[in-house]
Each structure stands twice: as structure tokens, then as C-alpha cells.
C-alpha positions, 0 to 999 in steps of 0.5 A: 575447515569443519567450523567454515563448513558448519558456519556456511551451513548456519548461514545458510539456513538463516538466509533461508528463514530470513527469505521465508519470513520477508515473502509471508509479510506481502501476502498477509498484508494482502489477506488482510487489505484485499477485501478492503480495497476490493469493497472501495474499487466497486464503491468508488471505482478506484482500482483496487490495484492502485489502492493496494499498490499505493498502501503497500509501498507507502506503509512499507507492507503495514510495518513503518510507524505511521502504518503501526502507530497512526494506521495511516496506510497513505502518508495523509498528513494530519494531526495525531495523538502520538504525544498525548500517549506518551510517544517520543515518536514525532510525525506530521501525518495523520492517525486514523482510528481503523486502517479501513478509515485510512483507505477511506480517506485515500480514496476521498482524497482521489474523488476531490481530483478534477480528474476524478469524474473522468477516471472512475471505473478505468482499470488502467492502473498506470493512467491513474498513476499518472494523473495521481502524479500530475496532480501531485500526490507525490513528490517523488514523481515518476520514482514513486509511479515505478514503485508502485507499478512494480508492486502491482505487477509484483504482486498482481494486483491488476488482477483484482481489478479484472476479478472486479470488472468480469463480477460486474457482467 
């Protein structure tokens, strides 16, 4: 008796730690893209909230390989150098010097969208994601535009965009 209380006890905690851990992973990768994709949205006005949105679902919150290994935040497929440094690790996606150049291309990938001229400086993130998605950014279609909606509303991310849109006043 006393070992399945002590061993519920020890479950427990480590549940507790486990939870902790798995909720500082979405805001550190916030205070370290925010400002990021904050600086894209006012340049190019792509929504910092598609911007983030798109990074945090693809790279898995900065810890899939591409997004360690490549810096590739997007799932842009290109060349990498992952070979010549001697990884067994083998990927069709491109590497970036700097994760900002990652959210760079990311959103030159976007400005090359007919659409493109039309949506700039639209904040509805879920009329991007459409037009994202009629254009075929991803192949996981309506599946990915609801993944990256529950990020936004997740985390709130919209809210970056208003932060963005009462600064222009």
C-alpha cells in the first residue's frame, strides 16, 4: 500500500514537472520570435500572427531537426549542408544561416503570391490562411489552416496584430 501511494505520489510530481516544462517551450519560443515576426508584419504586412503561427506548428516550437539543424523555421525546401558536416540526418529542406533569415524567406515566399498586393496589411489571419492554402502552401490543406488557427487562438497571437495595427495611429 505504502509503495502505490508513494509510487502515485512520484507520478504525480513528475506529471507536474513534465506539464511545467512542456508550457515554458511555447513562451520562450514566443520571446525569442516575437520581435522577429513583429518587425516582418510592419515591413511587409503579413501578419505577425500567421507569421509566428505558421513558424510554431512547422518547426514544432523551434525543436524538430530542421528548425535546430537547418534554422528553417517554414519547411522551405532547398539545399543544406547537413552532409558535408558530417550528419547521418538527411533532409530535402533548406538551411538558413540565421533563423531570422528563415522568417525572411517565409514571407518573400508570400510577396511572390498573386494575391499578395491585395492582402498586405489585412489582419485577418484566417483570410490569409485561406489564400495561403488556395495557393497551395501546404499540402495538408484545411488539416494545416486549423493547426495553425488553434496556435494563434492558443496563444493569441491575433493580438500582435492589433498591438500592431493601434501603434500605426
Amino acid at each position: 500500500m505504502f509503495l502505490r501511494k508513494r509510487n502515485l505520489l512520484l507520478a504525480g510530481v513528475l506529471a507536474t514537472s513534465m506539464t511545467a516544462a512542456a508550457q515554458k517551450a511555447p513562451q520562450k519560443y514566443l520571446a525569442k520570435y516575437r520581435p522577429i515576426a513583429v518587425n516582418l508584419s510592419k515591413e511587409t504586412g503579413v501578419p505577425a500572427s500567421v507569421i509566428l503561427g505558421v513558424a510554431m506548428l512547422e518547426s514544432g516550437l523551434g525543436t524538430s531537426k530542421n528548425a535546430r539543424l537547418l534554422r528553417n523555421h517554414f519547411g522551405i525546401v532547398g539545399k543544406n549542408n547537413l552532409a558535408k558536416r558530417g550528419h547521418t540526418y538527411r533532409s530535402v529542406y533548406r538551411e538558413f544561416a540565421t533563423d531570422t533569415a528563415s522568417y525572411r524567406q517565409f514571407v518573400k515566399v508570400l510577396q511572390k503570391k498573386k494575391w499578395y498586393a491585395s492582402m498586405q496589411g489585412n489582419e485577418d489571419y484566417q483570410l490569409w490562411l485561406k489564400k495561403m492554402i488556395a495557393s497551395h502552401y501546404s499540402s495538408a490543406g484545411h488539416v494545416w489552416v486549423e493547426r495553425v488557427t488553434r496556435m494563434i487562438r492558443t496563444y493569441k497571437l491575433y493580438e500582435l496584430d492589433d498591438e500592431i495595427k493601434l501603434a500605426k495611429r
